[in-house]
NUZA-931925 format. One record per residue: x, y, z of N, C-alpha, C, O in turn; residue in one letter. Coordinates in steps of 0.1 Angstrom, whole numbers, plus 5000, padded with zeros to 4 digits. Each point is the difference from the previous one (the first is absolute). Layout:
REM residues N
XYZXYZXYZXYZa
...
***
This chain:
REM residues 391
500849885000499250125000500950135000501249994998x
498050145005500650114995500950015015501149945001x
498150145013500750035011498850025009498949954998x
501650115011499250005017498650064991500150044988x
499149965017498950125003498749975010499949895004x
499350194999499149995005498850154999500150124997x
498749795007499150074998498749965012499649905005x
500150244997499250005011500350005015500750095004x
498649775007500550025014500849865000500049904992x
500750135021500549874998501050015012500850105000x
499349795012500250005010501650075002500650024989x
499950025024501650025001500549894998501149984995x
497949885010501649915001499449874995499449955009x
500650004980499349894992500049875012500849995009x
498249944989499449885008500050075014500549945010x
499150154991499550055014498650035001499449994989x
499950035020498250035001500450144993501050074997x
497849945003499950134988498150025001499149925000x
501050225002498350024996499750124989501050064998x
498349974997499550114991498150015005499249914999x
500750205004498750095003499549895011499049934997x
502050045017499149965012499849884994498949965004x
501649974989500149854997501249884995500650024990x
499549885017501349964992500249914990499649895000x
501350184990500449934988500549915000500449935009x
499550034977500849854996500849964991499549984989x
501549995013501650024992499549904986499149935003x
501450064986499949914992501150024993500150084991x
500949835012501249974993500049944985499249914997x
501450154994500149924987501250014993500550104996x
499949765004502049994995499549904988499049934996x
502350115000500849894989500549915005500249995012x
500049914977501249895004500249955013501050015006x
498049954997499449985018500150115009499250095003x
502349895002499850135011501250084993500350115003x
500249824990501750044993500450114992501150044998x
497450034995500250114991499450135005499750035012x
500050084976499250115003498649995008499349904997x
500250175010498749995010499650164999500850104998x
497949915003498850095012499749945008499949885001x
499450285009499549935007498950085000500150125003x
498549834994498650075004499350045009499649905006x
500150204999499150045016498650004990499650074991x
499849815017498549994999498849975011500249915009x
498650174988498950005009500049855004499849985012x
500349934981499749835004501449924992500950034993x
498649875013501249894994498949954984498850005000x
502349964988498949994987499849874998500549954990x
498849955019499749895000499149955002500049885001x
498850185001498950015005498749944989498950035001x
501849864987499249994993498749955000499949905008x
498850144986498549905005499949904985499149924999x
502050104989499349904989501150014997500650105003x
499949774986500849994991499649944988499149915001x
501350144985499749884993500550034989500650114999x
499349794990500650014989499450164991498950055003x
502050024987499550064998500050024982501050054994x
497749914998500449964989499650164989499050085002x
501749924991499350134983500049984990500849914997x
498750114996499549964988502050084989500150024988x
500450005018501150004992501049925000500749975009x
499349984973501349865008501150034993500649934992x
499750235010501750014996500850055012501250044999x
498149955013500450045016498649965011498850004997x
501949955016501449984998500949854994501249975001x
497749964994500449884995500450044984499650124996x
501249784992499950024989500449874994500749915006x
498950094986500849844991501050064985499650064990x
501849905015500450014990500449954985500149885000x
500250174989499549944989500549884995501350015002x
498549884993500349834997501550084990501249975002x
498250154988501449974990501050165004499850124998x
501149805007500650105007501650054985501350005003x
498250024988500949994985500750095005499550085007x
501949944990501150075002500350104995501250004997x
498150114999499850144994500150125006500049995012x
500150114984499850135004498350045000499449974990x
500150075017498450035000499750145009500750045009x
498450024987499150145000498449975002499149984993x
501150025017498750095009499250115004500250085009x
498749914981499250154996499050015016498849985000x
501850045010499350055012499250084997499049965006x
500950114989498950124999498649914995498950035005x
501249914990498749914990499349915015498949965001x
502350025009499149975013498350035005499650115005x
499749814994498750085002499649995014499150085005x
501549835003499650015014499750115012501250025003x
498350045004499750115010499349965011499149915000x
501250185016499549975006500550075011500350125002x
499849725008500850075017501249904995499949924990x
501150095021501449955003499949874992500749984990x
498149915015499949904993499749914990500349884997x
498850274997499249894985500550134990499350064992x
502249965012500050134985501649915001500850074993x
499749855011501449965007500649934984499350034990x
501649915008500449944991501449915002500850095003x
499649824998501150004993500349944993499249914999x
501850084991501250004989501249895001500249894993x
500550185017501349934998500549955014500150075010x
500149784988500349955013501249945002500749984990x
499949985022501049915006500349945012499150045007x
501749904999499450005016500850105012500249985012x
500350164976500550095012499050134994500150125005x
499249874989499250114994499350034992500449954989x
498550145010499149994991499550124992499850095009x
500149954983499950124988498550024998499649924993x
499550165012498850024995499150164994500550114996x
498349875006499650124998498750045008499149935002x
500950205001498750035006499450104998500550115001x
497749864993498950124992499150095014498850025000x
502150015011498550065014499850074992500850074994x
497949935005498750074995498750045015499250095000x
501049845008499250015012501049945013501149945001x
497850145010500850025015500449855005499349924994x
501450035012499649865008499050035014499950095008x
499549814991499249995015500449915007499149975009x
501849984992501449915008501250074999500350094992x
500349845018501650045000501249834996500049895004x
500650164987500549834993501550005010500450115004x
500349785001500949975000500849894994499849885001x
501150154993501249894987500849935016500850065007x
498649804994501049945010501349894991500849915004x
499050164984501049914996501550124994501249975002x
498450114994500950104996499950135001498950064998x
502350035004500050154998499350034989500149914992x
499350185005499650094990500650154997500250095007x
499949884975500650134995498950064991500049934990x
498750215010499850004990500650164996500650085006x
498849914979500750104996499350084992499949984988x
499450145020498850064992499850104989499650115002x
500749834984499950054988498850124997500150104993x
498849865014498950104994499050015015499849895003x
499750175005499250025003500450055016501149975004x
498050105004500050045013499649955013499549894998x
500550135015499449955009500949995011501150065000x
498449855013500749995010499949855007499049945003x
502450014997500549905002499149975017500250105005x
499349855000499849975015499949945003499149914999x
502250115011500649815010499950055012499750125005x
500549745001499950005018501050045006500049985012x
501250104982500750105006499550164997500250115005x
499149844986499850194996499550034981499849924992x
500250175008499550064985501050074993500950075005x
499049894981501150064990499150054985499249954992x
501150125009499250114987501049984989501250035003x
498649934987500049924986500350094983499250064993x
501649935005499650064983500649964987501149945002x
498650074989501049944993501850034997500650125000x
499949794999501350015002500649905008501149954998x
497950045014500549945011500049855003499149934996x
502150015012499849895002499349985016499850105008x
500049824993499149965012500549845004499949924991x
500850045024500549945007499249955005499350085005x
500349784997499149975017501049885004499849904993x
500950095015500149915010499149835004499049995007x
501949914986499049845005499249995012500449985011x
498150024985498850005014500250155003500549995011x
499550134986499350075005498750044994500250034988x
498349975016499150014994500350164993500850075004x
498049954984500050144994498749984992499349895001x
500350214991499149994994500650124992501050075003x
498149964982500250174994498850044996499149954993x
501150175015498450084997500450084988500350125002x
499849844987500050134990499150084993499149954994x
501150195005499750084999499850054983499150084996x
501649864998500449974980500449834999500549915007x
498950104981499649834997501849954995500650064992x
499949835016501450015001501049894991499249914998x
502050064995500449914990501249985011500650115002x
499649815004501449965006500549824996499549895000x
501950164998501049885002500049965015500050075009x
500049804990500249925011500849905004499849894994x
501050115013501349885004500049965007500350085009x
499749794996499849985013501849945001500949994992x
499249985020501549995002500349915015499850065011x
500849794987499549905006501250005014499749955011x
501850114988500850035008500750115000500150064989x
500349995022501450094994499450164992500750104996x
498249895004499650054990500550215010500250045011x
499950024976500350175006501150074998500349984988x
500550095018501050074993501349904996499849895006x
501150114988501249924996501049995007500850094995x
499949855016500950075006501250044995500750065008x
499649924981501250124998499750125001500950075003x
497650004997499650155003500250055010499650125003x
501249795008499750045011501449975008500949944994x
499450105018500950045005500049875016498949955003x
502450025003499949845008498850095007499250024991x
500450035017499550065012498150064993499250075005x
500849884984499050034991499450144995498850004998x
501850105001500050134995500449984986500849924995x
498050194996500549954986501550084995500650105004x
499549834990501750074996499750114988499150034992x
502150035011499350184990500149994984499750094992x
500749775005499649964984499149954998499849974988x
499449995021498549904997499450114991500450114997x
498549845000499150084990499150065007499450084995x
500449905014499050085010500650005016500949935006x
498250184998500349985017498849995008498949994994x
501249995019499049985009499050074998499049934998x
500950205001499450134997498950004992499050075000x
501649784988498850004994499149844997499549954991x
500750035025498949915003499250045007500450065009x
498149914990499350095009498949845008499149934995x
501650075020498549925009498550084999499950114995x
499349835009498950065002500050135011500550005011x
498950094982500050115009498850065010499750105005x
499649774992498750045011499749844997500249924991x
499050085027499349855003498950034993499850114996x
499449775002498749964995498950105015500049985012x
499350104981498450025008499449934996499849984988x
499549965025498749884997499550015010500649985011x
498050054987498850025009500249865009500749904998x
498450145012499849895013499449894990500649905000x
498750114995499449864992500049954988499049944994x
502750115000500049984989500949845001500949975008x
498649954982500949885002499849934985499049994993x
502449955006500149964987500549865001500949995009x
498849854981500649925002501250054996500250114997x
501149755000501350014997500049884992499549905005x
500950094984499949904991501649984998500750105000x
499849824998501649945004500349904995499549905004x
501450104985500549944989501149935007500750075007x
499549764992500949935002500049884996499049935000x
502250044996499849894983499350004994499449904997x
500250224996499050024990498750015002499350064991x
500249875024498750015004499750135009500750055008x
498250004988499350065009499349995012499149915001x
501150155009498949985009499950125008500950085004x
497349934999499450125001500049985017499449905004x
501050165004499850085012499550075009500750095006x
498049884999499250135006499550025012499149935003x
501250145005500350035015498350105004499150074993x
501149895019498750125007500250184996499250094998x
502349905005500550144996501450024995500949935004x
499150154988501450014995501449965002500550085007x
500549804991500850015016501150084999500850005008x
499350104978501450084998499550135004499950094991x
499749965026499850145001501650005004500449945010x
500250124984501450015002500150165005499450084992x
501049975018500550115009501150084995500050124999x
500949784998501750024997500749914999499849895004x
501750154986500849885002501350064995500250114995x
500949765010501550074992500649844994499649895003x
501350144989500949894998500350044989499650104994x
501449775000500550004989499049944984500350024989x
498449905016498849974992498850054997498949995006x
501450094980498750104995500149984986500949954993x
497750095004499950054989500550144990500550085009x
499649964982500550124998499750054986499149924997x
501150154992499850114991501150014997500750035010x
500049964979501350094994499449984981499849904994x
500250265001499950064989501349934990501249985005x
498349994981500949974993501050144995501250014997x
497950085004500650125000501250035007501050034994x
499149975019501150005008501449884996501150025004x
498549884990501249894990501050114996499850104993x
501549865014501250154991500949864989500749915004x
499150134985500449844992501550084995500450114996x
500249785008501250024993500549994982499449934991x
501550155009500150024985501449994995500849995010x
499950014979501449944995500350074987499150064994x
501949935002500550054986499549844990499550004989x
500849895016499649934991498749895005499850045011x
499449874987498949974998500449875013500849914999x
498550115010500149925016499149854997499349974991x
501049945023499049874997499250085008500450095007x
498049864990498450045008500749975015499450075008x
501649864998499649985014500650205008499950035012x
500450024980500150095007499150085005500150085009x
499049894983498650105001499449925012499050055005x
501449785001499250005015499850105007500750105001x
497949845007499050075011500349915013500750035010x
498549824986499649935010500549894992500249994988x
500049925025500449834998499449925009499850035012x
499849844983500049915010500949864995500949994992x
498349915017500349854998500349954987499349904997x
501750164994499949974985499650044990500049954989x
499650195017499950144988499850115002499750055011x
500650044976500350145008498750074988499449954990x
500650155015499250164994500450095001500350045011x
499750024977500750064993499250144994499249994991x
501150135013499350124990500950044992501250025003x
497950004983501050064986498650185005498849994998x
501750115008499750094999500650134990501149984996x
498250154999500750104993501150045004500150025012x
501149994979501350035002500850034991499849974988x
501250085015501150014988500849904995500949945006x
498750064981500949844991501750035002500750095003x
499649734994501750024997500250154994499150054994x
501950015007500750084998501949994990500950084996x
499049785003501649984996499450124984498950074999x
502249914992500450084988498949884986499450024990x
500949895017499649854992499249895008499949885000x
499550225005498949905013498649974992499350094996x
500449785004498749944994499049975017499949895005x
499450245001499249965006499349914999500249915008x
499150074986498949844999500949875005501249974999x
497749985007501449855007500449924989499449974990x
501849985015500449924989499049814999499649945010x
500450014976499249855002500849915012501050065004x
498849855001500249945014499449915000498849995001x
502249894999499449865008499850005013501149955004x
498050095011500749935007499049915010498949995006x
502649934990500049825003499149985011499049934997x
501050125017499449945011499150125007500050025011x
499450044977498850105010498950054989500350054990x
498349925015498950044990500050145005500750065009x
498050014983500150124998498950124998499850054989x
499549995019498650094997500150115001500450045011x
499450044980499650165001498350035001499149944993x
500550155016499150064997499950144997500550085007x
498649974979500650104996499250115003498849965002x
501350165000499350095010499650094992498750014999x
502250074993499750134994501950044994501049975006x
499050104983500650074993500549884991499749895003x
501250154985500649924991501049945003501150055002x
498749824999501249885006500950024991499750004988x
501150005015501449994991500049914990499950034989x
500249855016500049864993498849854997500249885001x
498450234995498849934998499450104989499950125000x
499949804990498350094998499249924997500349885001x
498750154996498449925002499049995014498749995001x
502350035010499549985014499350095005500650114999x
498049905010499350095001500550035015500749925006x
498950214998499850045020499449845001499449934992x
501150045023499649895010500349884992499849915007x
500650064984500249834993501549935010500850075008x
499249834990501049905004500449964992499349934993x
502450115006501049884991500249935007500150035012x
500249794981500749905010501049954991499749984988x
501750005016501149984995500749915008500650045009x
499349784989500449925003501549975001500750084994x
499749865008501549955004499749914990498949964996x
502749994998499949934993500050024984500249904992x
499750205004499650074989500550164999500050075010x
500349984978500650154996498850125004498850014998x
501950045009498750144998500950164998501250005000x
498150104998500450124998499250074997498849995002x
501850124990499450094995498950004984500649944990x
498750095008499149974987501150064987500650105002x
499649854989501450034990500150214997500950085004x
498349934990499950164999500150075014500950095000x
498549905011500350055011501850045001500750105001x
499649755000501750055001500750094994500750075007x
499349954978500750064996499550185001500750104998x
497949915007499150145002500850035011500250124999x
500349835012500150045011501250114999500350105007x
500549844982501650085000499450185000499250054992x
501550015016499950104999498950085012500150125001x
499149795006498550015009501250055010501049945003x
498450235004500850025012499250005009500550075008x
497949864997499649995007498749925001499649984989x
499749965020499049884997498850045011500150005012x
498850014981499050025014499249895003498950035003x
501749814997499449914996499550005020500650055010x
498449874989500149945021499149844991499149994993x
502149895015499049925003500849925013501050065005x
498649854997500349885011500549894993499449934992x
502050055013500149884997500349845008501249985001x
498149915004500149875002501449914998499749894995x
501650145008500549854998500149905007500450035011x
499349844987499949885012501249934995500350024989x
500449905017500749865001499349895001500749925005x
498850054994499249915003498750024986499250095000x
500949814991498749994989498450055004499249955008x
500650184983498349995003499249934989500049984988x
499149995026498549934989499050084993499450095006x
500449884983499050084996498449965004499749884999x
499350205004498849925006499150034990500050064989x
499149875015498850044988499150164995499550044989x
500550005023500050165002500750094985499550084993x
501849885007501050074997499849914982499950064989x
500149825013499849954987498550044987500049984988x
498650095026499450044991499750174993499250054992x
502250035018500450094993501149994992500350114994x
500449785004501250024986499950064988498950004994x
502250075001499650074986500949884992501250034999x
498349864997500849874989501150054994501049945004x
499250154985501150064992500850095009501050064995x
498849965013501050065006501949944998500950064995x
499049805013501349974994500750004990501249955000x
498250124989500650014983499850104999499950024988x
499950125019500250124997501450055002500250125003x
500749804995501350004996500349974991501250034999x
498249914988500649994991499950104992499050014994x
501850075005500150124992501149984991501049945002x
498750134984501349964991500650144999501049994993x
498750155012500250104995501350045008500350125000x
500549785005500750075005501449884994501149985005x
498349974985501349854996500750184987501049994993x
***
């Protein structure tokens, strides 16, 4: 995670009695890696255990959080017209995913409406990444106001819900270990180091708790191995007071990305954000191109051998695609050549600047393609390389 913070009340001396307004609170510890990693600690009106029902919890969408992936998994380059997505809704039935493996998952999400639950991912961190639309993120530590640009963090099992405010297009990642800053960005004592691409400054926790009337109460629906199950207590059990630790949610703008730049044409890993258990992300934001005398910005073609490959594309002219619309997914397998489209390359000579933004996916580890993803493919895509205009 990022570093200390806290918000709201919260005792002088952790695991001590503690009261707020003439009554006493109730600590709720939440760590990692048993007791061995990053933690909070929550001050709450009750202990959150108090369930009266449990049970399975089924939706009529079967590309989340279950999916089946596709029988012919053919060894190609493939494009994904996301936008042609027709699904909408809440958190659940607008959900998608795409691209799978067993350290992480590539998807997409259409909120169009509020949730009336609060979801928690008990299997993985979540990364999304909100291309289009507004609103406010709201978890059981607090509230985060939303726009596009921005990535959005939640932390494994913390519930959330998004109330938005504009009908919303976000990338979605989930991320099974490890997942969050890279430690080379960072310093032994965990301060980022003054070459990272970003600093503390521009991560933002929640800056206000949730208000919730005396009788407002919402179940908690809680994803773990793929299954759902729905949650529902007499009363809320996250009145959370206050809390501190090193485990939050948080906001950081792609905007704030400071991408590094070179006289001659760099590998994509310099442009990492975030990493986990076997893959990293990556922003190609606006910037100034190579600069050498004889510098071919556009990347050069590239085998490489042991890592697939996803962009999502956001807005402005990608250097090294055309055909690709706002919001689509390239997937570029291992195993096989990929690059730049043939004319692209040689256009770029001379480009002293790029306002391209998208995201990019690399894993170690092979993704699956799911059926979701197989019934947005654009077929000819892998032969929009054959160009002769440049023999």
């Amino acid at each position: 995670m990022i570093d200390y913070r806290k918000l709201g009340y919260i005792s002088e001396k952790q695991h001590t009695f503690c009261e707020y307004e003439g009554k006493m609170i109730v600590e709720h510890v939440i760590t990692r890696n048993g007791f061995n990693d990053n933690y909070s600690i929550l001050y709450q009106k009750r202990a959150p255990t108090h369930e009266v029902n449990t049970e399975t919890y089924k939706t009529e969408n079967s590309f989340f959080p279950s999916y089946n992936k596709i029988n012919n998994n053919e060894l190609k380059r493939r494009h994904f017209q996301t936008p042609n997505i027709q699904k909408e809704g809440n958190l659940l039935e607008a959900r998608a995913t795409l691209l799978v493996n067993n350290t992480c998952t590539v998807g997409i999400l259409k909120q169009s409406k509020k949730d009336h639950f609060f979801f928690a991912n008990a299997d993985a961190d979540e990364l999304y990444f909100v291309a289009e639309g507004k609103g406010i993120l709201q978890t059981v530590m607090g509230e985060i106001d939303y726009i596009p640009g921005d990535y959005l963090f939640i932390p494994k099992a913390i519930p959330y819900r998004f109330l938005p405010t504009e009908k919303g297009n976000m990338l979605v990642i989930e991320g099974k270990n490890n997942f969050g800053i890279p430690s080379e960005f960072r310093l032994p004592q965990g301060q980022f180091k003054l070459d990272a691409p970003y600093n503390h400054r521009d991560f933002h926790s929640p800056n206000r708790l949730m208000e919730l009337n005396k009788n407002d109460n919402f179940p908690i629906i809680i994803k773990r191995n793929n299954v759902l199950t729905k949650h529902e207590y007499t009363d809320f059990p996250y009145k959370v007071v206050g809390w501190d630790g090193w485990y939050w949610p948080f906001s950081f703008s792609v905007h704030n990305y400071q991408p590094k730049t070179s006289s001659i044409h760099l590998p994509p890993t310099v442009h990492t954000a975030f990493s986990g258990d076997k893959f990293y992300i990556m922003n190609f934001v606006p910037r100034v191109l190579d600069y050498h005398p004889k510098a071919i910005p556009c990347p050069w073609p590239h085998s490489n051998i042991d890592c697939d490959e996803a962009i999502f594309y956001v807005s402005g002219d990608f250097t090294s695609r055309k055909g690709i619309s706002n919001y689509s997914i390239s997937f570029h397998p291992s195993g096989i050549p990929h690059g730049p489209h043939p004319e692209r390359y040689e256009q770029s000579i001379g480009a002293k600047r790029t306002e391209e933004l998208a995201i990019m996916v690399d894993t170690f580890e092979p993704l699956f393609v799911t059926e979701a993803a197989a019934m947005l493919e654009d077929k000819k895509y892998h032969y929009t390389w054959d160009s002769h205009e440049h023999l």
